[in-house]
N, C-alpha and C positions, 0 to 999 in steps of 0.2 A: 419287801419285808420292812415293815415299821420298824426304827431305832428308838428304843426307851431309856437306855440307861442314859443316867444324865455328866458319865465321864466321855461313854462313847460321844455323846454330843457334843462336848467341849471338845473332845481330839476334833472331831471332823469339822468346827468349827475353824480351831487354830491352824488345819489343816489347809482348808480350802479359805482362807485366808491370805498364807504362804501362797499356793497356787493360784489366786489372783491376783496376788501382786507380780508375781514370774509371767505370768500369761501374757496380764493386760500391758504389762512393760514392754513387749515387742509391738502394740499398734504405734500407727501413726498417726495421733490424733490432734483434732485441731476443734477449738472452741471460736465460734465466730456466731459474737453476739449481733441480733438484728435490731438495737436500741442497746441502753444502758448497758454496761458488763455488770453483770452476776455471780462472776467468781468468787467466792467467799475465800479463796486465798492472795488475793491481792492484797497489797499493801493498803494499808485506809481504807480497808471498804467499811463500809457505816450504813446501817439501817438490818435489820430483821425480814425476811422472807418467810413463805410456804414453797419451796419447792417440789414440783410435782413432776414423775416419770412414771411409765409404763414398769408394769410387775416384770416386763421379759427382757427389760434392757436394766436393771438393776446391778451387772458387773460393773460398768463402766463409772459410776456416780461413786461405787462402793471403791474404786481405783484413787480415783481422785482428786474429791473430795473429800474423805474423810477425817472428820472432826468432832474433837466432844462435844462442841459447842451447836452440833448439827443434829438435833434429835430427830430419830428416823422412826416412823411409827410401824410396828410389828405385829402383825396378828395372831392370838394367841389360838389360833389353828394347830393342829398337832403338829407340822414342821417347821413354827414361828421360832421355836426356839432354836432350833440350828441352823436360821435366819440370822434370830436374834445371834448369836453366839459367830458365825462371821463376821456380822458388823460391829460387834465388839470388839473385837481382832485387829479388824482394818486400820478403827481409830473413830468409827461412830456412839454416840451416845445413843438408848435404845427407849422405848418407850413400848410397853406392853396396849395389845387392844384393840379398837378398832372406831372408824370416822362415823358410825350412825350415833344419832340421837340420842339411841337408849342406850349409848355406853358412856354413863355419865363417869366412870371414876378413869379411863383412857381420856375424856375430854377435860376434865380437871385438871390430869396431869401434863396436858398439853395445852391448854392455858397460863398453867402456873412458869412450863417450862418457856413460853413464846415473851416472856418480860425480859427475857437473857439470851437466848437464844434463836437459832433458828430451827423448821421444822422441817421436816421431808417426809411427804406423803406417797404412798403409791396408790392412786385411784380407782384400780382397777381389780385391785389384790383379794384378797388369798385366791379366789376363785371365780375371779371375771365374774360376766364376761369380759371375755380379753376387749380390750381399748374403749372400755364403756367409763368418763367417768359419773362416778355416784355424789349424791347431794352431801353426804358429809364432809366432805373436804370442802366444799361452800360453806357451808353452816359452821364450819371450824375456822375460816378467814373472816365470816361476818361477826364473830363471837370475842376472836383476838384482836382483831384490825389489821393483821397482817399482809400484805400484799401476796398475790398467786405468780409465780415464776415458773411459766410451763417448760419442762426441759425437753426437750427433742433429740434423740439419740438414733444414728444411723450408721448401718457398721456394712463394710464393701462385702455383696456375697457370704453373708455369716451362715453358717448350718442353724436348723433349728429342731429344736427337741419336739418326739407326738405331746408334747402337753398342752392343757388348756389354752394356755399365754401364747405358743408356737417359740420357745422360750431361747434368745437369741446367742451364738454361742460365736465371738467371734474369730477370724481365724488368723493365726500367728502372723504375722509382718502384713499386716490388710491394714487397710483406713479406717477412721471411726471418725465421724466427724457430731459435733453435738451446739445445737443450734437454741437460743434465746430468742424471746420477743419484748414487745415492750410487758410491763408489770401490771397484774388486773386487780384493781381496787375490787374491794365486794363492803357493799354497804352494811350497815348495821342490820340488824333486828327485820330480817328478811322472813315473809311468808312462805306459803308453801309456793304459793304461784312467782313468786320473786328468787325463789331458791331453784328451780327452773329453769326461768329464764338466763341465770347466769352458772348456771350448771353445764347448759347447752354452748357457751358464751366461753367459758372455759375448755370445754370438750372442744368448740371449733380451734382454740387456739393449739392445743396440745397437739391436734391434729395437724395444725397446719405444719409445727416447728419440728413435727417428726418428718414431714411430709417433705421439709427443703432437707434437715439431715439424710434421709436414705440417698433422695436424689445426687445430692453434693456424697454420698459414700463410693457410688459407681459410676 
């Protein structure tokens, strides 16, 4: 059943909010960057990101990291809003929209907001396919100048929902372990065959930093 009233969505927002922060508080998790740390809660951290994660490990970011100053991009898919309306909750700043070309007024707004902030993408989202990423979050790094920060999120034996994503659910006092690489420039004013090559370039990396998290999960 579809949820349209837009109170029910604020509860189940504010809701599942509450129950991510209860949940996600019993893993055991450990961040072990493989270059630079990326924490955006460290003392002094300095410089601007695009961080980027899979649509199916999206609890763990929303756990803990969450900040205003971290604008997370939301598609206005009919369940974007009780997306949106979680990550409001958490402590995310939200950004309506999505990473192609022809959505010139989500890419404004993530322009105007990357001079202050930082960004967080999910790649792969509303609807895959699952771990594919797409050329607009390229085209959004070569446009800001923002550096890509692939996140790697791997959780011990987690259940997973039949959805698209295989969507990761993890399970009470289990490991989660979430993995950094180095930072991937993307140059400016890139073609279609240049948006491509470092599409693929980025896929292998997001690939690889999920690839040590699972391992290091089990």
């Amino acid at each position: 059943m579809k949820i349209r009233k837009p109170w029910m969505i604020k509860l189940i927002g504010l809701l599942g909010a509450v129950v991510i922060r209860l949940w996600l508080s019993t893993l055991r998790i450990r961040y072990r960057p493989q270059g630079p740390n990326f924490d955006p809660n460290q003392p002094n951290f300095a410089g601007r990101f695009i961080y980027i994660f899979w649509h199916e490990n999206i609890l763990l970011p929303c756990y803990l990291f969450a900040r205003r100053d971290i604008k997370v991009l939301i598609s206005e898919h009919a369940d974007g809003e009780m997306i949106a309306q979680v990550c409001h909750h958490v402590g995310f700043g939200t950004i309506r929209g999505s990473t192609t070309r022809k959505s010139l007024t989500a890419l404004r707004n993530m322009l105007r907001a990357s001079r202050r902030n930082h960004i967080a993408v999910i790649p792969d989202g509303p609807r895959g396919p699952r771990r594919r990423v797409e050329k607009g979050v390229i085209y959004l790094a070569s446009k800001t100048g923002l550096p890509i920060v692939a996140v790697g999120i791997g959780y011990e034996n987690p259940r997973r929902l039949g959805t698209w994503d295989r969507f990761a659910l993890p399970r009470l006092d289990s490991k989660a372990r979430i993995i950094t690489l180095d930072p991937i420039h993307i140059p400016a004013d890139l073609d279609k065959e240049g948006l491509e090559e470092y599409r693929q370039i980025v896929q292998n990396e997001l690939d690889k930093a999920c690839a040590i998290a699972e391992k290091r999960a089990n």
